[in-house]
N, C-alpha and C positions, 0 to 999 in steps of 0.2 A: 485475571487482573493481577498485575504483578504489585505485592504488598509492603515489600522490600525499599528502604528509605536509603539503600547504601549505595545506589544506582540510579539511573537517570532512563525514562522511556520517552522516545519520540515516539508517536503516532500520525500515523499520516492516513486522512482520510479523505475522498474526493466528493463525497453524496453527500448534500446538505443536510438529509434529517437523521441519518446515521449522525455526521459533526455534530449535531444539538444534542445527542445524547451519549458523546463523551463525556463531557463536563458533569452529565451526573452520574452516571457510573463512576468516575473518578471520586467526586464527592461521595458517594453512597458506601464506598469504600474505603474512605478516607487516606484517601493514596497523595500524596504531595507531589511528587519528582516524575510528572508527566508532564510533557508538552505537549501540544495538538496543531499539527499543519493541516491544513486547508488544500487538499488539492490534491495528486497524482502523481505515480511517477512512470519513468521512458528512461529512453535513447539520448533525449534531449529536451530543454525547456522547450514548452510552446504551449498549445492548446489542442485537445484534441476529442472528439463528442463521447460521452458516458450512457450506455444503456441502461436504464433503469427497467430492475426486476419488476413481478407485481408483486406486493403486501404479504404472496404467502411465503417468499424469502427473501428479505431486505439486505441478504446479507451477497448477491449475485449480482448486481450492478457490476459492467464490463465495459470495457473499452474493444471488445469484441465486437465484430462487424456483421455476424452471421446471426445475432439478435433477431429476433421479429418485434422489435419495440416501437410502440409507439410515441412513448416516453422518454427522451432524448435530453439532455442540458452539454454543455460545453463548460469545461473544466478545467484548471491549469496545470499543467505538468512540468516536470521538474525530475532530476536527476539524485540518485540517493545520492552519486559523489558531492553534489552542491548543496543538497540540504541539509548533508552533515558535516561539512568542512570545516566549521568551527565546530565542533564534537572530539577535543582529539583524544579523549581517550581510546583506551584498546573497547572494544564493541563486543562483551561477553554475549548475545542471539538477535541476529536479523530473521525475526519472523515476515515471511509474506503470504499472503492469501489476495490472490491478485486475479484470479479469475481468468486463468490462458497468457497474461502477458509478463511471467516471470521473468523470461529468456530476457525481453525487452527492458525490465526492472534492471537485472542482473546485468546486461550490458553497459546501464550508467550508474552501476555500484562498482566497479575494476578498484579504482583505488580503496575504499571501503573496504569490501570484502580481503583486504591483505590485513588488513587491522581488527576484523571480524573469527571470533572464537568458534561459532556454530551459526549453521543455514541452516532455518526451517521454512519450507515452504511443501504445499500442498499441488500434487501432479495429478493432472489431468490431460494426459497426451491428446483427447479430442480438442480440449478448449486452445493448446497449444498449436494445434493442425489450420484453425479456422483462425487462430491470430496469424497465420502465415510463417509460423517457425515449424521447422522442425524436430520434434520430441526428444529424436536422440542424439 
């Protein structure tokens, strides 16, 4: 959690019981200069269904197809360019941890990422293959 008050963090998260326990990790932390969206991001706004992991890693929920989930919710997605476009400052780290749909994140960050300092994100060329992109 970043503790730093000279900066501003979006968080964007799509699983409702993951969002319930923003706000207290925020608090527990005493962290001010967080916001928290609701929802997902693409290519492009719209809606699109979320696999929910089981309980023993909450933190795998995908919008990957290749799932064997029985646990499914529909989720609203959105573009990092449009849910930060009032954001203008320069954008010192876009972390993602997006579970195979980076490429898909990253295609509706173009403008963002010209204004972005460091990309971090987490590679997993299998979860990348069964979202239907190609890795490299």
């Amino acid at each position: 959690m970043c503790t730093s008050t000279s900066g501003h963090v979006v968080a964007i998260e799509p699983e409702a019981n993951n969002l319930r326990l923003l706000p207290k990790s925020i608090s527990a932390n005493n962290v001010t200069n967080v916001s928290i969206i609701d929802g997902g991001v693409g290519t492009s706004a719209g809606y699109a269904e979320l696999s929910l992991n089981d309980p023993s890693n909450l933190g795998m929920h995908s919008l990957r197809q290749d799932l064997h989930s029985n646990n499914k919710v529909n989720i609203e997605i959105d573009t990092i360019n449009h849910i930060l476009e009032n954001h203008s400052r320069k954008i010192e780290l876009l972390k993602m941890d997006i579970e195979g749909f980076k490429i898909d994140a990253l295609l509706g960050a173009e403008i963002t990422l010209a204004r972005t300092k460091q990309v971090q994100i987490e590679y997993t060329p299998k979860f990348t293959r069964t979202c239907g992109r190609d890795p490299n």
